[in-house]
N, C-alpha and C positions, 0 to 999 in steps of 0.2 A: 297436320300443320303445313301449312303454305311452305313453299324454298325461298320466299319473297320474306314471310316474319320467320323463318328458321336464319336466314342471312343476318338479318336486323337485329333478331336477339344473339345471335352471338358475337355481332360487333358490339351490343349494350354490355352483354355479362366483358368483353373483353376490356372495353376501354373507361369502363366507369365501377361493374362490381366484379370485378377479380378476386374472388375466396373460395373457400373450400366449398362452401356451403352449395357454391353455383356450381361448383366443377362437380359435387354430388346430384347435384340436379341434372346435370345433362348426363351423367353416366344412368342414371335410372331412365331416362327418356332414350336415351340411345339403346340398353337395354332391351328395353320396349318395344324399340320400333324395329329392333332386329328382329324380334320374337315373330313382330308382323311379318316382317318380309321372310321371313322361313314360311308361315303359313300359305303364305299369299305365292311364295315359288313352290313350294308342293302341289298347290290347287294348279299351278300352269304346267308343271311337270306332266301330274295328271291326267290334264285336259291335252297334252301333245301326245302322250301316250295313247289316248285313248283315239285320238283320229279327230280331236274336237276342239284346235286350238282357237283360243278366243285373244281379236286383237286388244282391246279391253284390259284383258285380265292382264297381259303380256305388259301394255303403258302401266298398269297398277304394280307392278313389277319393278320396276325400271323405276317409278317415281318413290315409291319407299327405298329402293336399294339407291337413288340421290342421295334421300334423306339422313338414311345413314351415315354416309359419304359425309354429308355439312355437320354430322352431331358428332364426328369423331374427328373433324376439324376443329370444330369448336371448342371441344373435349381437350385439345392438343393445343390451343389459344389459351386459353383459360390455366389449363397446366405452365406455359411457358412465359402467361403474363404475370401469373404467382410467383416463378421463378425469380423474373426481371425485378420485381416489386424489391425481393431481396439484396438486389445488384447496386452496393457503392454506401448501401447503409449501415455496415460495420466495418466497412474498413477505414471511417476516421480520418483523422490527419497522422502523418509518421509521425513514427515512435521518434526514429534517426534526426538530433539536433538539425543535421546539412541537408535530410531529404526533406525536414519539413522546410527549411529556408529555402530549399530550390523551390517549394511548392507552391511557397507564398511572392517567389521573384515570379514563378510562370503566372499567378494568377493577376499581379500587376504588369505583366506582358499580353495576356491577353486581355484585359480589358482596356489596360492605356497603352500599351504597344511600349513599355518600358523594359530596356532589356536588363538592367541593374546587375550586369558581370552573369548574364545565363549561363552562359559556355563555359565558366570554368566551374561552378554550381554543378552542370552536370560528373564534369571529372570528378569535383570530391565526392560527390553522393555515389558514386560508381555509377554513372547510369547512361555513360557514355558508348556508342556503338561502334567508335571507329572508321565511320564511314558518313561524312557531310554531305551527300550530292546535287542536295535541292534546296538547303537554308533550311531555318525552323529548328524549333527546341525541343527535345524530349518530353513526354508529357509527365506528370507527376506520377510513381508508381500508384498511388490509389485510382490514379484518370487511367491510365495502361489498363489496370485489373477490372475496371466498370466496362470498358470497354470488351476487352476479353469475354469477362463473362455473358453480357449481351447479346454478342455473338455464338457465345455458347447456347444459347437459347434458342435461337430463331436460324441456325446450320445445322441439318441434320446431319453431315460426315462429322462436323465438330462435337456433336454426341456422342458419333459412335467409333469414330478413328482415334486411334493415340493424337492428342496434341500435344508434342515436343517445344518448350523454348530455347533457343538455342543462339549462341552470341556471335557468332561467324558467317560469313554467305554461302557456306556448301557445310551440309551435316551427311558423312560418309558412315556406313553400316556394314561389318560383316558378318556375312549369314553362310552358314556351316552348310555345303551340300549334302553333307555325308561322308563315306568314306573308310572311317577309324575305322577297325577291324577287332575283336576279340575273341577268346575260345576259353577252351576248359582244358586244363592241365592238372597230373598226378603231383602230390607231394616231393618230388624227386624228379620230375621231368624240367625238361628245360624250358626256357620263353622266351621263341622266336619275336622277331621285333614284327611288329603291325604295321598295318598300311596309316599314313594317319590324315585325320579329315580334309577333306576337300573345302574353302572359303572364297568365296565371291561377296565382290565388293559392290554395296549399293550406293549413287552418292542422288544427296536430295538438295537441289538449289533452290534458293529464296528470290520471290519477284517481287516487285512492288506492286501495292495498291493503293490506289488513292480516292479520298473524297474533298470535294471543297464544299460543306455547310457556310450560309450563313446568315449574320443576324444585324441589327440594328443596333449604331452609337448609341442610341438612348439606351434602347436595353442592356446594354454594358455599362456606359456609364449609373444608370441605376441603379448598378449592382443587384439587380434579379434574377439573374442567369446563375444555376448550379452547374459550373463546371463540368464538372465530370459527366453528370448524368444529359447535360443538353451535347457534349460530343458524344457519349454512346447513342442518344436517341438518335443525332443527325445522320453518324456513319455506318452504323448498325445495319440500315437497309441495304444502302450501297454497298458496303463490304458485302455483307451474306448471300445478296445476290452475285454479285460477281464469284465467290468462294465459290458456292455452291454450284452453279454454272460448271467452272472449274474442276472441280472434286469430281466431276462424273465426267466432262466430258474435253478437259480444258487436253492441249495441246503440247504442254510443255515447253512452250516457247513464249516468254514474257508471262507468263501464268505457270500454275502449278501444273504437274501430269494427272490427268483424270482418269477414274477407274475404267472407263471403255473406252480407251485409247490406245491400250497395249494389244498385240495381238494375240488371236485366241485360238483354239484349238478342238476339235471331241474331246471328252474328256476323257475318252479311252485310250489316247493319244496324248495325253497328257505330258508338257516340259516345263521345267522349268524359264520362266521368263514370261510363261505364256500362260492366258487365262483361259482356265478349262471350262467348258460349257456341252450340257445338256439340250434336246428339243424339245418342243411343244409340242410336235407329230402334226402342226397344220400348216401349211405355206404362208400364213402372214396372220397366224393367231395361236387358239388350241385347235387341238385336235376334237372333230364332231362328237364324237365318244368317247367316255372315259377322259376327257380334259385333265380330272384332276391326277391323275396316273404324270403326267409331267412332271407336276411341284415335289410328288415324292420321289421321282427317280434325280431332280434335282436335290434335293433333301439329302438323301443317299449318295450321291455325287461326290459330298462333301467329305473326309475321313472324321472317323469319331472322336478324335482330337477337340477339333475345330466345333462342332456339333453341338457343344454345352452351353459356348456362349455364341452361338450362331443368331442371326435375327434374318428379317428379307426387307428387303429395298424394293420399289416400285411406285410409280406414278399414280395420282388416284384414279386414273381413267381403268388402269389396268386391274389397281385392287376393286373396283367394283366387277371384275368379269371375273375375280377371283371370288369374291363373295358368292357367287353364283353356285363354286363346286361343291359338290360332297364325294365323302369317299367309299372303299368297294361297300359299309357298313351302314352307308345314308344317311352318313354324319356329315356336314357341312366344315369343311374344311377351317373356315374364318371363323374365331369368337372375340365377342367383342369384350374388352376389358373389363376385368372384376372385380377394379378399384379405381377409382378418379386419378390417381395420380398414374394409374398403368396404361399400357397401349395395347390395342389389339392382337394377337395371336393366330398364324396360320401352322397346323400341326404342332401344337403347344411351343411355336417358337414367336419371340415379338416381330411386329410389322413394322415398318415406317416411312411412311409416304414422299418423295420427294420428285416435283412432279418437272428436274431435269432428266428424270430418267424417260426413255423411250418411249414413245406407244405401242400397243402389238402394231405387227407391219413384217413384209418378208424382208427376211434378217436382220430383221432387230435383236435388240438384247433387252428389251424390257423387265428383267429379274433378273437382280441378284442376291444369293444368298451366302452366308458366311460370316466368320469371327473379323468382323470389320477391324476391332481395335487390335486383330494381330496382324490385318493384312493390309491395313493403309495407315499413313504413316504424315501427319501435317506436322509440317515445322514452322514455328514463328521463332524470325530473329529479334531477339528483344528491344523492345521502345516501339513504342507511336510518336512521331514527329507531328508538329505544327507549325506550322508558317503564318503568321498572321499578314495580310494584305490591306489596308485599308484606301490602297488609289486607282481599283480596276473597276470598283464596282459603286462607285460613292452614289448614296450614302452608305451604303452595306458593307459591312466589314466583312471579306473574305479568312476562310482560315480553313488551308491547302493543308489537308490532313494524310500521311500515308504511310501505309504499315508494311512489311515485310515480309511474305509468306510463299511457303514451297508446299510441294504433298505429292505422293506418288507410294504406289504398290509397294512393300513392304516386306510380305510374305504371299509369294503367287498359290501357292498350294491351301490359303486361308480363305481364301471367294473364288464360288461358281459363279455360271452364268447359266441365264436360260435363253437360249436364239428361235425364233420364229422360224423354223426349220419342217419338213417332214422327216429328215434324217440323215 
């Protein structure tokens, strides 16, 4: 299959037939065409071993290991537009007499810009923040949670990190170093007092972000517009793009703290504060031989704590040069899922693509691996605001959307990293 109708069909299965039925269709064709690319990298293996590489066979190579690449995208569309399908369709209108009147006051503010006592709608329904800085209303908790979930679909840290809501602008954490001390004592012996544990204090601030969608008086006044679901679809992109950005690499300054931002260490060197990492054994990739001898010294890196609910992080440029390995038994390190709704596997652990992560390069950190949802840690301050604008942009009705979010390391001893390193 072309990368030209592999594109086309999976933007058709995404935006028109999202079901089970397609996501088992492309898991047996992904399947398949992994099976080929095993065949087809054994014959080149082969033919280099043998002294008789062929340019050829090497493109044939590289173009099924694309393909895979686009059917385990699509694979992973298909699963998160199923997802989405579900988002905003049971949760109704409130139960709560006041959240439902706040919900019908926002939806005659946003369509006619009526504000009918919002502000104090929000206090009784509790859904007030404490904090006005920009104008704009709270949005209705069922618009809040369409939203949410949406973004739960389409951010890969928000799968895989704790997301905390939380009502304040700083969520503080403390994490035990160690310390406490205990022994073994006779029936009749005494008990000396112990040393007792060591606490360090984490604190995690909230930034803002914002989108401004917008849309047309007619279409408002029409009353065609599904609330909830036409704000998660508009801010949905923006947010997760920016999150996501963030999540991996963001600064901590007006954004959240991003996972390769902190500084890092060998991990034979190992501190607290700091993120341990592992090499590749090549200056700006893997190592010529034996490559995949990395991902498991990375693997191992990890303590067997953390190990059970471990997964790995990487860009898809990078998992295609992963697909490539096998290990010391000439098994191929990558298997591709063995149920539609599952995700690929490297050493029996899941994979998951996000392509702010690095490319190989000398010292990069292109891999990471680890128990994400103990070691990174997002906070959302609760509400989504809205501003509605109707005089910047006539005829378009503006509506200044922005939400509240922190994130940052959690548990440092819970993600390795892998650095483009010799050593």
């Amino acid at each position: 299959m072309s990368m030209i109708n592999l594109n086309a069909r999976a933007r058709g299965l995404v935006g028109v037939r999202a079901d089970a039925g397609n996501a088992a269709q492309i898991l047996a064709e992904l399947q398949q065409t992994f099976k080929a690319f095993k065949d087809e990298r054994d014959k080149e293996l082969k033919d280099i071993n043998a002294k008789f590489a062929d340019v050829v066979q090497t493109e044939k190579v590289d173009r099924i290991n694309a393909e895979v690449t686009q059917l385990t995208k699509a694979l992973d569309d298909v699963n998160q537009a199923l997802a989405a399908l579900k988002v905003g369709g049971g949760a109704g209108e409130a139960a709560d007499p006041v959240k439902r009147e706040h919900s019908d006051a926002f939806k005659a503010y946003f369509r006619k810009g009526e504000q009918n006592g919002l502000r104090d709608l929000e206090v009784k329904a509790k859904l007030t923040t404490q904090s006005d800085p920009d104008g704009g209303y709270l949005v209705p908790e069922e618009v809040s949670s369409t939203i949410d979930r949406v973004l739960g679909t389409v951010s890969v840290m928000r799968q895989l990190a704790t997301v905390m809501p939380i009502g304040t602008q700083t969520y503080k954490k403390l994490v035990n170093m160690g310390g406490a001390s205990s022994g073994w004592v006779g029936e009749e012996e005494g008990r000396p007092e112990t040393s007792t544990p060591t606490l360090r204090e984490l604190a995690f601030e909230v930034m803002e972000l914002y989108a401004m969608p917008a849309t047309t008086r007619t279409m408002l006044d029409d009353g065609i517009v599904d609330i909830a679901a036409w704000l998660a679809d508009e801010v949905n992109i923006a947010f997760a793009e920016q999150e996501g950005a963030a999540y991996i690499s963001g600064s901590g300054v007006k954004r959240p703290r991003g996972l390769l931002s902190y500084d890092t260490v060998a991990n034979s060197s190992y501190a607290w504060g700091k993120l341990g990492f592992t090499v590749t054994g090549g200056a700006a990739g893997f190592a010529a031989s034996n490559p995949a001898d990395a991902l498991i010294d990375l693997y191992y890196a990890l303590k067997q704590g953390y190990r059970g609910s471990a997964s790995w992080l990487m860009s898809d440029p990078v998992m295609a040069a992963v697909r490539k390995m096998k290990d010391g038994d000439g098994n191929y390190l990558w298997a591709p899922p063995t149920a539609a709704a599952e995700v690929p596997t490297i050493l029996q652990k899941p994979v998951y693509t996000d392509d702010n992560m690095p490319a190989l390069g000398a010292n990069a950190l292109p891999i990471a691996f680890g128990d994400f949802r103990r070691g990174y840690l997002i906070v959302d301050r609760q509400g989504v605001r809205v501003l509605r604008d109707e005089y910047s942009a006539k005829p378009y009705v503006l509506f200044y959307t922005t939400k509240r979010v922190g994130g940052g390391v959690a548990n440092f001893e819970a993600i390795k990293l892998l650095k483009c390193a010799t050593g």
